[in-house]
C-alpha positions as CSV (number, residue, x, y, z in Angstrom):
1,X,-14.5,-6.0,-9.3
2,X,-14.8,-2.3,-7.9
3,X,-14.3,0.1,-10.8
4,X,-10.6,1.6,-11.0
5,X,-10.0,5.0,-9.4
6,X,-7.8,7.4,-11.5
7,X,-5.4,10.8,-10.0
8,X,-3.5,12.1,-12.4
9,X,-4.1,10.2,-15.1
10,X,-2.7,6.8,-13.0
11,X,-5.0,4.8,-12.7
12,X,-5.5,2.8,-8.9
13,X,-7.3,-1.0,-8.8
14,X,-8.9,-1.2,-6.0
15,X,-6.5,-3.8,-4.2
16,X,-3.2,-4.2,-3.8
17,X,-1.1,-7.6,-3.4
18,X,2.1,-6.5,-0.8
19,X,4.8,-8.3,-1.5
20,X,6.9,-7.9,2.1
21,X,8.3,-10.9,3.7
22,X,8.2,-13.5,0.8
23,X,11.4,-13.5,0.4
24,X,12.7,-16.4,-2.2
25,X,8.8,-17.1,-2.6
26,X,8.5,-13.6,-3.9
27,X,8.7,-14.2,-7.4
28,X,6.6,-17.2,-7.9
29,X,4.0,-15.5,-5.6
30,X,4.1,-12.1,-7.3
31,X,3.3,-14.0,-10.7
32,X,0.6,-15.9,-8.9
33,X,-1.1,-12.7,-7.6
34,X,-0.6,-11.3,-11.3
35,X,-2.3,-14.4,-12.9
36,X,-5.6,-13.9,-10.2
37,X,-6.2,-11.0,-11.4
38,X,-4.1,-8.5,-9.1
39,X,-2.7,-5.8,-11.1
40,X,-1.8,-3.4,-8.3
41,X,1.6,-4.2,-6.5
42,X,3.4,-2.9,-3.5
43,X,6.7,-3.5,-2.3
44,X,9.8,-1.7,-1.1
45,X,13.6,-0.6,-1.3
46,X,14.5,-2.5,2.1
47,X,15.8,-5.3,1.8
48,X,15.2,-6.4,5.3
49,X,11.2,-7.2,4.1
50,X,11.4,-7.0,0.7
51,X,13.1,-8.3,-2.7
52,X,11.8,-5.8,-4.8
53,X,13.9,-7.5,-8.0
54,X,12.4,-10.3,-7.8
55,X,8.8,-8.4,-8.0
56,X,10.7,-6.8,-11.0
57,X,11.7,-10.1,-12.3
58,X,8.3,-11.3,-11.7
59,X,6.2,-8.4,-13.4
60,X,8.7,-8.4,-16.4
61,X,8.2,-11.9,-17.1
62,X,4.8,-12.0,-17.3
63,X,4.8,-8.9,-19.6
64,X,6.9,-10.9,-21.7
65,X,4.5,-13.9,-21.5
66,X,1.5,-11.5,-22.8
67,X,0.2,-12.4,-19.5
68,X,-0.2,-8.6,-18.9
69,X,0.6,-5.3,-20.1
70,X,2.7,-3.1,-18.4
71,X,0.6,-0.1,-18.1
72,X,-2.6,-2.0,-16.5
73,X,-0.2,-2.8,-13.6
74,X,0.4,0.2,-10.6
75,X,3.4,-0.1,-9.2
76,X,4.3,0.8,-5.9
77,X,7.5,1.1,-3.9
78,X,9.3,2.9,-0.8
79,X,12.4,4.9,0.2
80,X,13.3,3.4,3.6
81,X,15.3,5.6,6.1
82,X,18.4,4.3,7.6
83,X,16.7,3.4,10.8
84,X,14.4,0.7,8.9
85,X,16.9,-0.9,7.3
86,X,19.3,-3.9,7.7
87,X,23.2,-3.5,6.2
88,X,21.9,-4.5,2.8
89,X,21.8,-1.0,2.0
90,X,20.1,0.6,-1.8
91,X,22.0,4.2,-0.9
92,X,25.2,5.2,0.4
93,X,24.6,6.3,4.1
94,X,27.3,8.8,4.0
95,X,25.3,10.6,1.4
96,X,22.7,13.4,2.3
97,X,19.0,12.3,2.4
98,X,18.0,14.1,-0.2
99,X,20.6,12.3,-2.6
100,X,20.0,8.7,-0.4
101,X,16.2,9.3,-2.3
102,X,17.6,9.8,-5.7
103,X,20.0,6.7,-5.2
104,X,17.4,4.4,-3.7
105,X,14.8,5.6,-6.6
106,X,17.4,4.4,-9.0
107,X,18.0,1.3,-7.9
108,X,14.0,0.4,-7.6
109,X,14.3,1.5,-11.0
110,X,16.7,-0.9,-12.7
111,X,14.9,-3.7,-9.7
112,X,11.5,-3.1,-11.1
113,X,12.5,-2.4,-14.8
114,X,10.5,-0.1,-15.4
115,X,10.6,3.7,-16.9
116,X,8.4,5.3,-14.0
117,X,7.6,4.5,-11.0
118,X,3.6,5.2,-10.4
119,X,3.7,5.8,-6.4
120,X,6.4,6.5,-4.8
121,X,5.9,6.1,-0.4
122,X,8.3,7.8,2.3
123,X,8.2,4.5,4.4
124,X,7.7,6.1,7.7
125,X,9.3,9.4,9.5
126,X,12.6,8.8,11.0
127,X,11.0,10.2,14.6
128,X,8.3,8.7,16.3
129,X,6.5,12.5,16.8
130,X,6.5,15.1,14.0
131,X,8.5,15.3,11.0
132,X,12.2,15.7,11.9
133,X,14.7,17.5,9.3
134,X,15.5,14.2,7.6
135,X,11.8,13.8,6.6
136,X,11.5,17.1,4.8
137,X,14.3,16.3,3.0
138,X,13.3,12.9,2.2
139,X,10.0,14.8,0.8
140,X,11.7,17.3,-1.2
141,X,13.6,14.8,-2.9
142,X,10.4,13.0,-3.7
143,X,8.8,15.7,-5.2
144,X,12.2,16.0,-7.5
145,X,11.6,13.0,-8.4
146,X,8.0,13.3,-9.0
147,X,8.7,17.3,-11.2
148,X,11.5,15.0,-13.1
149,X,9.1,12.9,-14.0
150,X,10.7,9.8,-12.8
151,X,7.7,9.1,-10.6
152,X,3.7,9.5,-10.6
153,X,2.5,10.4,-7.4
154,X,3.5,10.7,-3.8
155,X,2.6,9.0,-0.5
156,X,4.0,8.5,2.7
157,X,3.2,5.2,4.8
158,X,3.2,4.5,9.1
159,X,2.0,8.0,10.0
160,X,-0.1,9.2,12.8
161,X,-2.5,12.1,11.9
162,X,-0.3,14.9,13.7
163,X,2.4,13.4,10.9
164,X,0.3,13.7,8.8
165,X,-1.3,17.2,9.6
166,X,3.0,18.8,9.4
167,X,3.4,16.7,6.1
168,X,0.2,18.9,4.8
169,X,1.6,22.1,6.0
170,X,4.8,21.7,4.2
171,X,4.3,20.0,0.9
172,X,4.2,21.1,-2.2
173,X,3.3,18.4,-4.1
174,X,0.0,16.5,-3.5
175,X,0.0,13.3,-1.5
176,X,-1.7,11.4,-3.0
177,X,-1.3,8.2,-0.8
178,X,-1.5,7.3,3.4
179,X,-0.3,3.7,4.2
180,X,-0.8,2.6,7.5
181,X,-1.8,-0.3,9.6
182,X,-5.0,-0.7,9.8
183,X,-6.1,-1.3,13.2
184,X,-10.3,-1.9,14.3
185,X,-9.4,-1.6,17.8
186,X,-8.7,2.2,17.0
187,X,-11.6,2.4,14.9
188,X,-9.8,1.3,11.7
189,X,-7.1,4.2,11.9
190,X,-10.1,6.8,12.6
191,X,-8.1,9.7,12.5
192,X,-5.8,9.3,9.9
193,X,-9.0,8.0,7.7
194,X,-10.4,11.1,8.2
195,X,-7.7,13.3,7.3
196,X,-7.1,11.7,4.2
197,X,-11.3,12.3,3.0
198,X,-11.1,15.7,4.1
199,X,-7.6,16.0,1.9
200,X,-8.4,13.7,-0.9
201,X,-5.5,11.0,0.0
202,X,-5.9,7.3,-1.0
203,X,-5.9,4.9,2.3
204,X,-4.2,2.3,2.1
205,X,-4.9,-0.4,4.7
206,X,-2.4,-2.9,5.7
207,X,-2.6,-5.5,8.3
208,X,-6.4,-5.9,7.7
209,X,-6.8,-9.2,9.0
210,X,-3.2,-10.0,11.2
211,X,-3.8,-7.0,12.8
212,X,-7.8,-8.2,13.9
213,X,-8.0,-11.6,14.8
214,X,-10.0,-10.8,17.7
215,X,-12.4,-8.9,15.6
216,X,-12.7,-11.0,12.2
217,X,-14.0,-14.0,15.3
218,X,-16.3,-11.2,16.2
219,X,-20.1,-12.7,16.3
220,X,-21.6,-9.5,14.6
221,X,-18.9,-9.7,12.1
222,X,-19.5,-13.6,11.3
223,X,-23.5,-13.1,11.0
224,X,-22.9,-10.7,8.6
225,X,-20.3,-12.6,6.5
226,X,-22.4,-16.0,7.0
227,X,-25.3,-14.1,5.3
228,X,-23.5,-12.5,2.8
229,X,-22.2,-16.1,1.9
230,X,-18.3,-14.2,2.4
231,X,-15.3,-15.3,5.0
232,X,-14.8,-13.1,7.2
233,X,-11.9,-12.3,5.6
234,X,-13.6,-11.4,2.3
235,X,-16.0,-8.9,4.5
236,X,-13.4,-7.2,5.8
237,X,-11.8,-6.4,2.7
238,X,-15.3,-5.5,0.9
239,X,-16.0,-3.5,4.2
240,X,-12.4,-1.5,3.6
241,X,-13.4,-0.6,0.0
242,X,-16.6,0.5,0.7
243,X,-15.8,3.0,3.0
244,X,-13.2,4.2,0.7
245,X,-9.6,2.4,1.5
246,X,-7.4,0.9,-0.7
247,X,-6.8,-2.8,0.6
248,X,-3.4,-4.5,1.0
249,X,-3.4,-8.5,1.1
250,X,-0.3,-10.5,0.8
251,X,-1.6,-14.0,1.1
252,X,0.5,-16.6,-0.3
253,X,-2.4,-19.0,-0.8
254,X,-4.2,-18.9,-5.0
255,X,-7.5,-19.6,-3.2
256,X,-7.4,-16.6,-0.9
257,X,-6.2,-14.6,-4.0
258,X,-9.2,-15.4,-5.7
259,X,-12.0,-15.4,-2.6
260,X,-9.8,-11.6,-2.1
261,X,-10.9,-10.4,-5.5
262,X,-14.2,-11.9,-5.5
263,X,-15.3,-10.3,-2.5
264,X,-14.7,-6.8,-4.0
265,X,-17.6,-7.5,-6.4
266,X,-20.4,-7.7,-3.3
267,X,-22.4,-5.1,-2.3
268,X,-23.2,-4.7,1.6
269,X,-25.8,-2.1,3.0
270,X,-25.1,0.7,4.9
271,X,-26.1,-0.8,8.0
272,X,-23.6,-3.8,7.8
273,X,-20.7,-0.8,6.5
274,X,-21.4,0.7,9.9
275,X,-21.6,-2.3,12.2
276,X,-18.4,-3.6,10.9
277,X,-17.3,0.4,11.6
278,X,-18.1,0.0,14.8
279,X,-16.9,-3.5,15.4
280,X,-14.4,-2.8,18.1
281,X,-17.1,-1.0,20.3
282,X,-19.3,-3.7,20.3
């Protein structure tokens, strides 16, 4: 497997497994993923995708099982807005933002049982251009969070690179984290790709294969992967760390979780990097 990548002292594996939309398979999935060999895990405070207790539940009974340790497992969740939520609500909405932060961090908290959380994600701007009020709120209360201790580091997740560019200007704290869909049709999220080099953010790519049928059927793609002895899917996730993202999968399937982290272990040449780059054009 890729060697781990360490900011701050936390350090990142080089995949994640996301836990949205597994509902009551969440737990029995999340200890799966665990047992494979993930020890990165992403989820959320919105109900409405995620049971983030029962990834709690999950991670704390395979730490009691010796299965793993605490500390060799990254933990990452979200504060959801209002607007992505359902009624099932970790905050009260009468509340200012800023405290709706504290209040959500608290509950992922006592959902997760753990002490600290080690990334802690604004799950998308409330407005679909800029950063409005109730963003740089959200932020502030984030960086509280992260001065108090109570978290690692900082990220924000569903941005376009003008988001991105007014979350730069104004923040205080490092972001250390970009989550996004990862499109190849827009040349893997391009623009927001290259902001984060030129800053020294994370991406994280989700959506690698739902999001590019078209282009994991590709015929330059599959002659590559056929040669390479890989599925396509494994290429695209060994293409993703090798150009420097941080993959999400959430297959439900132990096969997949293991051809996922097997892949990571396979070189490719710079040629094949760029063709697969350059998929979409072809």
């Amino acid at each position: 497997m890729e060697p781990t990548r360490t900011i701050d002292g936390v350090r990142i594996p080089p995949i994640l497994y996301g836990t949205a939309w597994k509902e009551e398979r969440t737990h029995g999935l999340v200890r799966l993923a665990l047992a494979a060999g993930f020890r990165g895990l992403d989820t959320a405070n919105q109900r409405k995708h995620y049971v983030e207790a029962d990834v709690g539940a999950a991670l704390g009974a395979a730490v009691a099982a010796g299965e793993v340790v605490r500390e060799d497992v990254f933990v990452q969740t979200k504060f959801t807005h209002r607007g992505g939520q359902d009624q099932r609500l970790p905050y009260d909405p009468r509340a200012p933002i800023g405290a709706q932060v504290k209040q959500s961090c608290a509950r992922s908290l006592e959902h997760l049982g753990i002490a600290v959380i080690d990334s802690y994600l604004l799950h998308g701007p409330s407005v679909r251009g800029g950063l409005a009020p109730a963003d740089v709120e959200a932020w502030r209360a984030m960086e509280d969070l992260r001065s108090a201790g109570t978290v690692r580091l900082l990220g924000i997740s569903n941005v376009s690179a003008a988001q991105l560019d007014r979350l730069l200007a104004i923040a205080r704290a490092p972001i250390a984290f970009v989550q996004n869909r990862c499109y190849a049709s827009a040349g893997w999220d391009r623009d927001v790709r290259a902001r984060c080099r030129e800053r020294g953010i994370v991406y994280q790519g989700f959506s690698l294969l739902t999001a590019n049928r078209k282009e994991l059927a590709h015929p330059a793609l599959r002659a590559i992967a056929q040669r390479e002895k890989l599925t396509p899917e494994q290429l695209v996730f060994r293409f993703a760390v090798a150009v420097g993202m941080l993959p999400l999968t959430g297959t439900s399937s132990a096969a997949h979780m293991a051809q996922d982290l097997a892949a990571l272990t396979v070189p490719l040449d710079a040629a094949d990097v760029q063709a697969i780059e350059d998929i979409a054009r072809a």
